[in-house]
N, C-alpha and C positions, 0 to 999 in steps of 0.2 A: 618618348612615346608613353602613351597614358594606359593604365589598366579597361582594359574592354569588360563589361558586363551582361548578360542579359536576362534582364526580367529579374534583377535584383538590385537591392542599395548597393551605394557606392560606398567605399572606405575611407577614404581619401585625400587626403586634404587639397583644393584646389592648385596649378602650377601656375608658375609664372614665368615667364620667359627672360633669362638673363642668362649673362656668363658671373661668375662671382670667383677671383682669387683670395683664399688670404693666408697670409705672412705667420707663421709660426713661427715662435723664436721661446719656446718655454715649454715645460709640460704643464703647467696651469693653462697658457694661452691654448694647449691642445686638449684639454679636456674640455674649453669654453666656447672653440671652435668645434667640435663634437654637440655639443648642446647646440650652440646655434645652428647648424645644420640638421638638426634633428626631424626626420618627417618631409627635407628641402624637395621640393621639384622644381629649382631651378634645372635649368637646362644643362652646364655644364658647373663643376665647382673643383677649382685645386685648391689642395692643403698643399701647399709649398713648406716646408719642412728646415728649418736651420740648420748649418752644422751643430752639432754635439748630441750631447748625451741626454736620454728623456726615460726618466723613469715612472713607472706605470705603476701604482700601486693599486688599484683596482678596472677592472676589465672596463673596457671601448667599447662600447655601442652606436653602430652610427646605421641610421634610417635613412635609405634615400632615394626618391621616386622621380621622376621627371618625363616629361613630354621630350619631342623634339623642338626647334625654331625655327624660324625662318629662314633663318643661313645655311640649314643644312644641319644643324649641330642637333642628333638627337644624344636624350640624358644621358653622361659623362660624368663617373667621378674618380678624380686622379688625388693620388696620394705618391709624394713625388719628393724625397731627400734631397742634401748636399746644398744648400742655398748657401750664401752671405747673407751678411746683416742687412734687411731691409729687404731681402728676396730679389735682390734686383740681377744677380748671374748665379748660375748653378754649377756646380762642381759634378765630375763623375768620379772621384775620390774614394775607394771602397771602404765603408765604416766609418763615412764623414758624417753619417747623420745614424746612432744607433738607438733602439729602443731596447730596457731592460725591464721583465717582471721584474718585483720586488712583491717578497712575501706569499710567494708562491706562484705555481703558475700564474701567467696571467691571459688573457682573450679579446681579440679585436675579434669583432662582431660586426660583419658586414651584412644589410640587410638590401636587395636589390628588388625592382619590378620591372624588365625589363631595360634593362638600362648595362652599356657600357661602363668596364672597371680598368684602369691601369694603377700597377702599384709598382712605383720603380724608385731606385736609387736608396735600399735602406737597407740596415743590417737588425735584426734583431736577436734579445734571447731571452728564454724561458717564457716567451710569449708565443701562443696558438692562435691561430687565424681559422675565422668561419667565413664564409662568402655563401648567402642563398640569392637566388635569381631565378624569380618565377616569370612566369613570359604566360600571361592567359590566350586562350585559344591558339590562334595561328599568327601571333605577332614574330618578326624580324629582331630577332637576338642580338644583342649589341655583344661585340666579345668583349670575352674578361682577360688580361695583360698581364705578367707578372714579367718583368725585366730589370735583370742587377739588383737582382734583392741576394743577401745571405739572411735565413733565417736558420737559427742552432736553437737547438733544443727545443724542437716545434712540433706541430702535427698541424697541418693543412687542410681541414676540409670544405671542398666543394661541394655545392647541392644544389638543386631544382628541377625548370625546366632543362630541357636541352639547349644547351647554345656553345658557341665556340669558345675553347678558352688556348691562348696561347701563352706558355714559360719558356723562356730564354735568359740563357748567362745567366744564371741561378745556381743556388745552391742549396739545401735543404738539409741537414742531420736530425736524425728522431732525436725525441723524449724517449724515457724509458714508459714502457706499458701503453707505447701506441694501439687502437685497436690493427686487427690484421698484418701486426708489425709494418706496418704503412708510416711513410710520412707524408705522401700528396694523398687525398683521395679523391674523388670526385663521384658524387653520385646522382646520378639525370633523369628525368621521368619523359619520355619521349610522347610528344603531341602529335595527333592525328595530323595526318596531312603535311608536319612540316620536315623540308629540307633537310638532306645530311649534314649534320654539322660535323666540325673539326676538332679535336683534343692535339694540339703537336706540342710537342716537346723536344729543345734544340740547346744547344752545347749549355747544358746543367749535370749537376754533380748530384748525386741522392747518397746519404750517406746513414748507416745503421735503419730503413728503413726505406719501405719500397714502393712505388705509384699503385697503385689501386684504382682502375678506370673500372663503370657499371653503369652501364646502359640500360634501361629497363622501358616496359611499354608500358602507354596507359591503361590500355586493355589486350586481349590474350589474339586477338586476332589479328593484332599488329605482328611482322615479323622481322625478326635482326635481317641484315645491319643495320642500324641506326645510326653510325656515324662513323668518321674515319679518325683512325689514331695513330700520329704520324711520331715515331721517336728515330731522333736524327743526333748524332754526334754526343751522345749523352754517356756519361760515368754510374752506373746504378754497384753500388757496394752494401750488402746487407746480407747477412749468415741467414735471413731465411728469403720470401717468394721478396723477388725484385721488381717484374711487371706480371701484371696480372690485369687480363683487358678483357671485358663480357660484351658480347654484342656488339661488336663494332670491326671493322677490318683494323689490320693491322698494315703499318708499314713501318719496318724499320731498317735501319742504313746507318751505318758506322759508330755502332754503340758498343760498348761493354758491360755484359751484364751474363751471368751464368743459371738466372732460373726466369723459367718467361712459362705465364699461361695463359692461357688464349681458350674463349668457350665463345657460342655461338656469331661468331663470324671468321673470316679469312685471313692465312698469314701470305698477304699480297705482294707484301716484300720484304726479303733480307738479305743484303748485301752490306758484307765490311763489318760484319759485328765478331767480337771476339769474344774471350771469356777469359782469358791472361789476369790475373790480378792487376789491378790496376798500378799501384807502386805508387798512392796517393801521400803528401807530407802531412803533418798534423793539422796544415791549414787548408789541405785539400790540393794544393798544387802538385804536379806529378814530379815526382823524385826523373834523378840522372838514369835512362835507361829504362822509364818507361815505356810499355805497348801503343800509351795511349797517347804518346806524341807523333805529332802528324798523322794520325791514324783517321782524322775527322772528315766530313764531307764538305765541299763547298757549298753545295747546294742545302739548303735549308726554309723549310716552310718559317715564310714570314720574312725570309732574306737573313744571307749570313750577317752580321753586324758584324761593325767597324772595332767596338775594340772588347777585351773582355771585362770578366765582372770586376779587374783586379782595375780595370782602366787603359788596361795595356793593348799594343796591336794584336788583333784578334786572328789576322792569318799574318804566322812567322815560318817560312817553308813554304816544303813544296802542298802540304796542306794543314787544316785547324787540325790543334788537336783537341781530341775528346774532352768534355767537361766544362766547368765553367770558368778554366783556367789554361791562358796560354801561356807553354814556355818560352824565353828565347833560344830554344835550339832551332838553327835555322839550318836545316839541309841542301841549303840551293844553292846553285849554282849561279857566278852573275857575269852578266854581260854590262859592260858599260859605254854608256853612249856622250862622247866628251868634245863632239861638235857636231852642226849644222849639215854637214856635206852629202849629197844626194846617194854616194859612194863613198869605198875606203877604209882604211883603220881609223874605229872612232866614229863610225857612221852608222847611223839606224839601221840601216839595208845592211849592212858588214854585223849587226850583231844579230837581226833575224836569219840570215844567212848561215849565222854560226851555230844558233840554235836548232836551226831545220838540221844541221849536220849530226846533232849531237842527241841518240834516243834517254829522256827522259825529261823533267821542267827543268828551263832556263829561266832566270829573272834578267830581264834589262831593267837596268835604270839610267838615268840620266844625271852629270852634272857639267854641263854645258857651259864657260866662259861668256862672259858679259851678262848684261839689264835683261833683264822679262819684256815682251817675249821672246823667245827664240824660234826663227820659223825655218824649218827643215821643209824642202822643195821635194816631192818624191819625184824620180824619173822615172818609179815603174810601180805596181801597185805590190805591196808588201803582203806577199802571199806565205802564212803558216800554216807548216805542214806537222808543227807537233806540241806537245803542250807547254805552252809559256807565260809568263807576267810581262807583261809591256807599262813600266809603271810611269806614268807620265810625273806623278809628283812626288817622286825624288829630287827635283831638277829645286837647286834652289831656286827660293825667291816662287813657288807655286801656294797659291792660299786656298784652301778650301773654301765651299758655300759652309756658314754659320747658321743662315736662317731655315726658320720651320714652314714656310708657304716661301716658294720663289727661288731667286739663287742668287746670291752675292759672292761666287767662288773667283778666284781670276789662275785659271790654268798659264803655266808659264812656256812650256812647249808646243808648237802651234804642228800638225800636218798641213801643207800646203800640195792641193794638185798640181804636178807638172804638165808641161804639153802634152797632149795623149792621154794623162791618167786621167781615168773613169772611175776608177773603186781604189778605195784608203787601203783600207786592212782586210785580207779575207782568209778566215779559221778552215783551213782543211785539211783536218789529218783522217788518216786509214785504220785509227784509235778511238774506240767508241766511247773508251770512260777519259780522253785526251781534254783538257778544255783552255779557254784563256781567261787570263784576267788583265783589264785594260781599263786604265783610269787617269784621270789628272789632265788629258788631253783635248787640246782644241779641234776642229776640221774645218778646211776651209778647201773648197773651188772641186769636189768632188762632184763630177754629175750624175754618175752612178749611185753606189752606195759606199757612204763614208765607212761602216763597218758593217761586215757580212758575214754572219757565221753558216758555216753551212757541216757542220759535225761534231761531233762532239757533247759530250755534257757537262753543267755543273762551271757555267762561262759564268762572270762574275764582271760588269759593265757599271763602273762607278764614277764621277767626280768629270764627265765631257761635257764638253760644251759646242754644239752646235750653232750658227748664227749668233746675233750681235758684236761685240767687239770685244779685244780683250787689252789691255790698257789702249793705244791711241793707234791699234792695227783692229782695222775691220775683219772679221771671216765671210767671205764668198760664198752664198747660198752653196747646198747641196742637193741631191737628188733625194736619196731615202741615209735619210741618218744612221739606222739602226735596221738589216734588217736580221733577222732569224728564217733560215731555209734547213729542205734538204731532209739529213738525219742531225742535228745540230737540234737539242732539247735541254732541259734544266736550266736556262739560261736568266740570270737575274740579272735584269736594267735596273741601276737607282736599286734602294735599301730603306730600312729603316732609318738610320741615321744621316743627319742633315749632309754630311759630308758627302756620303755618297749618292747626293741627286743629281742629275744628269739633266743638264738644259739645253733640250733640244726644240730648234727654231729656225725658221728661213730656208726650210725643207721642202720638197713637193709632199715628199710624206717622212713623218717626222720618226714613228716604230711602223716598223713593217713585221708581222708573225705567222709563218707559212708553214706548213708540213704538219710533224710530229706534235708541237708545242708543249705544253707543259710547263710551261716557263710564269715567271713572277717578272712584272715588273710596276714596281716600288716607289713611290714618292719622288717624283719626275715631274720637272716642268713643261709644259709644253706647247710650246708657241707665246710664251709670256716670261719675264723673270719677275717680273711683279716692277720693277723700274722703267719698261719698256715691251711695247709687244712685238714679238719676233713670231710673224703669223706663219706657221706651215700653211700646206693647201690643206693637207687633211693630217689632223695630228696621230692618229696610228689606226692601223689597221690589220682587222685580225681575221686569219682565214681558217687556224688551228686550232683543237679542242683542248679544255683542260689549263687553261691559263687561268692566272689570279692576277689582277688587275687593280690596284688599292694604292689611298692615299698620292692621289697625283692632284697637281692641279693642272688642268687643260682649258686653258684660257684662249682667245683672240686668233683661233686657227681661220682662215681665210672661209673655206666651206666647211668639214664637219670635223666636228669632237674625236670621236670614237667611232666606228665602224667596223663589227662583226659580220661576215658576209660570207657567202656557200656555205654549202650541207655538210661541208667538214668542221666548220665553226660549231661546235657543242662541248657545252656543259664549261662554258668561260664564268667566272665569278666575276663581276665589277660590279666594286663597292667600296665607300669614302672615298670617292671624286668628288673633286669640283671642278664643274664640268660649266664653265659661262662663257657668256658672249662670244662665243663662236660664227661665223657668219650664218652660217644654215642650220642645220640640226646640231644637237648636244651629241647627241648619240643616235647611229641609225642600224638596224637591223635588217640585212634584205639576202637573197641569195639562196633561203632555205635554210641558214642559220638557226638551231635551235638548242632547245634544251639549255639553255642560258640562264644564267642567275643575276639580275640587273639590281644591285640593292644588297642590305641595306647601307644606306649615311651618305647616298650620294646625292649630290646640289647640279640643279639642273634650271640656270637663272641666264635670262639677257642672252640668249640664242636667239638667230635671226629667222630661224625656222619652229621645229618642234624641240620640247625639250630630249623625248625619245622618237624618234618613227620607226615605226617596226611596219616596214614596207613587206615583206616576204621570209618569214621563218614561224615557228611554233613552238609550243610547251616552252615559253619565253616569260619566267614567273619577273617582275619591275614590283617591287616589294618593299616598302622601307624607306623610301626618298622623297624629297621634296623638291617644290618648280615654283617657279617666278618668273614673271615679266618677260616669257618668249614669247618669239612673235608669232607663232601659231600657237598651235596645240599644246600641254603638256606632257600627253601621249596621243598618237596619234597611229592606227592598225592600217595599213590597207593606205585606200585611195585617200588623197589633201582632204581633210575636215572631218569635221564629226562624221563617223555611221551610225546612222538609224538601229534600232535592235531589231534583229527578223530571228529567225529561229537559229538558235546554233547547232552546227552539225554533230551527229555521236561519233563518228569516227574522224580524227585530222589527218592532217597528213603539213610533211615540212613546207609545200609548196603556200600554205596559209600565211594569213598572218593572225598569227594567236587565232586561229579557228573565227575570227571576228566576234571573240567574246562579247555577249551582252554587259554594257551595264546595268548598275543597280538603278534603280527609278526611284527619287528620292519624292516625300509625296509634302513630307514638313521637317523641321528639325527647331528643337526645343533648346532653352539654356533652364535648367531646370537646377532648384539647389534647396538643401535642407540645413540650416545652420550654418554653417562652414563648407557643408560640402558642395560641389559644384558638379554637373555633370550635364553631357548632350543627350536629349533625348532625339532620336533618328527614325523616321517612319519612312518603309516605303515598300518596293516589291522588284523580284528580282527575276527574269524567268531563262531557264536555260538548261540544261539537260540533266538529268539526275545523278549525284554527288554532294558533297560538302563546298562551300565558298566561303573563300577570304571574304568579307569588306573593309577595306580599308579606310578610313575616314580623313579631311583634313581637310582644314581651313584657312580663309583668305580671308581679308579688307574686303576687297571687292572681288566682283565676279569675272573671267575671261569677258570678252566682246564677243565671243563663241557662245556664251551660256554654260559652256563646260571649261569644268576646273578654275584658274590652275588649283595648286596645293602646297601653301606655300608654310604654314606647319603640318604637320602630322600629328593628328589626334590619337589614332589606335587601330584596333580593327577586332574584328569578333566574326565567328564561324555562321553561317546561314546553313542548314541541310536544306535543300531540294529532294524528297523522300514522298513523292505523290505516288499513292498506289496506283492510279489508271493515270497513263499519257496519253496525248491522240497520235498520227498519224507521225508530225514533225518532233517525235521526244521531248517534247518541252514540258516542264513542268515551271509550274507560277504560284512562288510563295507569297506571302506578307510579311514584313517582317518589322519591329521595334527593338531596338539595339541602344543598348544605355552606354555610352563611352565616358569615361569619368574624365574633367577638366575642365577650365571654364573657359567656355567661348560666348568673347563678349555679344548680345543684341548687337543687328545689324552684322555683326560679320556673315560670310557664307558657306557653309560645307559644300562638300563636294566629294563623293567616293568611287572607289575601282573596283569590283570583282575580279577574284584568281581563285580557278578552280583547281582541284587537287591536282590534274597532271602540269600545273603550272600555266597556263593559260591568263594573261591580266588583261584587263580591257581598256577600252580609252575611261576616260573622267565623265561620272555622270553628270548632268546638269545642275546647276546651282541651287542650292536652298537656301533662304536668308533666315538667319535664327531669330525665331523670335524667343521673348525674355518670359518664361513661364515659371521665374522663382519665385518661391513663396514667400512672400514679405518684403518682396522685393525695395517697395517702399514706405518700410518700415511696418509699424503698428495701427492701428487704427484708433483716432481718439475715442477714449472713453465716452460712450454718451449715457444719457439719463435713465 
């Protein structure tokens, strides 16, 4: 996404739309890869990182601005340890890839605008990390990553706009003479108008120095909270303040830490935290007879991951334990499943049986005689009543999915429906903090639902496979895959890690999420493995508020993508989807559904309907994304096609859709450039009831066959007020406006923008402007004459 201006130069240096990897294997090639990147607005760019050792003898400076593209990819820059030679496989090795100052501290200097950070896979020491990331006006913050890093002898700080930043499986030790004896800190300048954003923090260690979170406003009549700060399963060790969080709610859940301050906002949650000294070893792992083993939660913002920072499995027991380090002490208890038979000793049914009998977790696992796969027949539908592991891939001969989009896993134990059975698996215990964890496994001839939770929290659903085949045995469609009911919340489908995506397909509905919600579900295929489309009718649907929705890809479902629907649907985040060729709509909103956050990073291309239709709900902020080549609309309110702008009303209500926001009226749009730099210039007028507006801007080749949209990059967007001192009759007020977006968009392509006003409210896509080329010099000089 590009920095928005108005009624000022631009800084800038033109973007260009690419991905760009490259290969580090030296600390020369990474100070020359640093230069080269210097100022990049490519789109996305990894520094792929060699095993060994890279010593730093003077401080890292790296600049890096970017637009988004056409695929959905907005600006990315990943910094990403543990390769081989040649970067061609990556290691998760801890201290495979380390960075050392030399010659005194030393500082990577991270310079952001807008744009997404992931930093993973590295160890470093005596070197300090700066990260800024300024986000102008009302832009869609790309979040900042930190995962499987150890940085020793460091200080961390964060700074800018507001935007999300998530650390996971981390570890951090101060320098001496940190300020606020901190060694994370993070300090945000909160923007008018926009979104709560997220600070979470999940199974990491902080050692001799303490998180420092500060939320601040841009001006005094803003008021906290400003954002939520979620610390989940985390080790905080430091002789003075530990956390320490301003302005923002708090939530925390199975940490250890003995001094916590909190000033303007709420401590919304604490459960499971202790204050026991932790019993950490010198490498930070927990000594024989720690507090903080098994003490962790499953549930985790951002999904629990697969293994920890050491490499190792990340849940050993009956849960994680705290910090960025698990042990092998394994408290469970196991049941084992040693053949096929529908009944009896040695049978799936005879080891859920045994665990229903027995209060506290049981682990099944499986190692079953003969070739992959093995298909167990159920005669009756496997009903848990308490909390257990059903681990499908223990079972030799079970492979995981490897890839990062799609799924190449081959589960080796198969559910099959018997005569009568209607539903797989169903979670119901009379234990509120009870949950399951179930993975590795196939479903096949289920008409009902293949798994149903209906209680419990903190369920953890990894590594199934619904539809297609699994070596040269087909699976029997099912009814609903997955669904989520009842009191049954915290539940994570699919994870961060490739291992744990779940390929669900050949479904009438593929996630189903009802009641309570709450719940994440994670980097899921859906209705596609990328080798073959395995179409649900509708790939999931959601009825419950408060879900996080991210990184799936949702391909080739029969009729729709995604569908949020009723007035109990609010305040769901979906964001980085890709979200294509789906028969009818990408995504639909109807029901009264609101208060939803559609954006940012999600891809909305090759649907057979709209990319979103928000048939019936409100305060529905679609923010941040990009569309291509659907067969309708790109956004689409209300009834099939464009609406007209007529007055918008002052008061909403859920039964709307999006209040039938006006679009902006685009009147011309310039490619304007000075030197080097490039930028859009935007005319036009907006009119709609008094407050602040987004507009969002973005560009096509060509124009819809509508005259509106689609949007197929994303230029930026910049704040409009509407602040007319007299209105008439119908509130409207009708500005002008000229809005300078920095980036080059070539002659002949065509803008196109959305208005979202501050309760969230986005409109369909204005009609098309073709740029014309208003640069100076454009061609060239003029010859000298006499």
């Amino acid at each position: 996404m590009a920095q928005a201006l108005i009624g000022a130069s631009p800084c800038l240096a033109a973007p260009a739309f690419a991905q760009t990897e490259i290969c580090i294997e030296s600390t020369s090639a990474l100070y020359q890869a640093v230069a080269d990147i210097d100022g990049s607005s490519t789109s996305a760019i990894t520094l792929k990182l060699r095993a060994g050792t890279y010593t730093l003898s003077s401080n890292l400076v790296i600049r890096y601005r970017a637009e988004g593209d056409a695929s959905g990819n907005y600006g990315k820059l990943t910094i990403r340890g543990g390769y081989n030679a040649g970067c061609t496989s990556h290691s998760t090795t801890q201290g495979a890839t380390t960075l050392n100052g030399s010659g005194g501290q030393r500082l990577v200097d991270i310079e952001l605008i807008d744009n997404a950070l992931n930093i993973e896979y590295l160890t470093t020491n005596a070197i300090d990390w700066s990260v800024s990331n300024w986000i102008d006006y009302d832009e869609e913050p790309g979040t900042q990553r930190f995962g499987h890093v150890r940085f020793l002898d460091t200080l961390v700080s964060l700074s800018g706009s507001n935007y999300d930043v998530l650390i996971a499986n981390s570890m951090f030790t101060a320098r001496a003479g940190t300020p606020d004896d901190s060694v994370v800190r993070y300090q945000a300048l909160r923007l008018e108008s926009q979104p709560l954003t997220l600070f979470a923090v999940a199974n990491s260690t902080f050692r001799n120095g303490g998180l420092h979170i500060d939320y601040r406003p841009r001006d005094a009549s803003q008021q906290p909270p400003f954002a939520q700060v979620q610390v989940t399963s985390n080790v905080f060790e430091n002789d003075g303040a530990e956390v320490v969080v301003a302005n923002a709610d708090l939530y925390a859940r199975s940490n250890r830490f003995d001094s916590l301050s909190l000033s303007g906002g709420t401590f919304a949650s604490n459960s499971g935290n202790i204050n026991a000294p932790a019993q950490l070893g010198a490498g930070g792992v927990p000594a024989n007879g720690s507090p903080v083993v098994n003490a962790g939660s499953r549930f985790v913002p951002g999904g629990l991951p697969a293994r920890d920072l050491a490499g190792n499995p990340r849940l050993v027991g009956a849960d994680p334990d705290m910090g960025a380090y698990e042990t092998a002490v394994d408290n469970s208890f196991y049941l084992d499943v040693t053949n096929t038979l529908s009944s009896g000793a040695g049978s799936l049914a005879q080891a859920v049986a045994s665990a229903n009998s027995v209060n506290g977790r049981q682990v099944i696992r499986f190692n079953i005689a003969g070739s992959c796969p093995r298909v167990i027949t159920l005669a009756q539908t496997l009903n848990l009543a308490d909390e257990v592991d059903i681990l499908g891939d223990t079972q030799p001969g079970s492979v995981a999915n490897t890839i990062s989009l799609g799924y190449n896993g081959t589960p080796c134990v198969i559910l099959r429906a018997g005569n009568g059975v209607a539903n797989g698996i169903v979670f119901n215990s009379t234990e509120v903090d009870d949950d399951l964890k179930l993975g590795g496994i196939a479903f096949s001839g289920f008409t009902g639902d293949a798994v149903r939770l209906r209680s419990g929290r903190g369920h953890l659903l990894s590594g199934l496979q619904f539809g297609g085949s699994v070596a040269a045995t087909p699976l029997v469609d099912v009814g609903t895959a997955i669904r989520v009911q009842d009191n049954a919340t915290d539940a994570q489908i699919g994870g961060s890690d490739p291992a744990q995506r779940n390929l669900i397909g050949n479904a009438s509905f593929g996630i189903v999420l009802d009641d309570i919600g709450g719940n994440q579900v994670l980097g899921n295929a859906l209705g596609d493995s990328i080798f073959e489309a395995l179409p649900n009718s509708v790939g999931m649907f959601v009825y419950s508020p408060n879900n996080l929705i991210a990184d799936n890809l949702v391909r080739h479902n029969a009729s729709l993508g995604i569908v949020l629907s009723s007035e109990t649907a609010q305040h769901n985040t979906v964001r980085d989807n890709t979200i294509i060729n789906n028969g009818v709509h990408g995504l639909m909103v109807s029901g009264g559904a609101s208060r939803n956050r559609i954006g940012p990073g999600n891809y909305f291309a090759g649907n057979g309907g709209d990319g979103i239709s928000l048939v019936e709900g409100s305060w529905n902020r679609l923010a941040g994304n990009t569309y291509s080549g659907n067969g309708d609309l790109a956004i689409d309110l209300g009834t099939t096609g464009v609406d007209a702008n007529d007055p918008d009303p002052l008061f909403d209500w859920p039964g709307s859709a999006n209040r039938g926001q006006n679009f902006p009226e685009l009147s011309r749009a310039r490619a304007w450039s000075l030197g080097s730099l490039r930028y859009l210039i935007a005319n036009g007028e907006l009119s709609s009831t008094l407050g602040s507006y987004r507009i969002e801007f973005h560009r096509s080749s060509t124009c819809d066959a509508t005259g509106h949209g689609e949007g197929a990059v994303l230029l930026g967007a910049a704040n409009v007020d509407l602040d007319c001192a007299i209105v008439g009759p119908d509130n409207q007020c009708r500005k002008s406006f000229e809005l300078h977006i920095l980036g080059d968009v070539p002659a002949g392509h065509f803008i196109t923008a959305t208005a979202t006003s501050a309760g969230g409210h986005t409109s369909e896509f204005s009609a098309c402007r073709e740029v014309e080329d208003d640069r100076i010099f454009k061609d060239g000089f003029d010859p000298a004459t006499p």
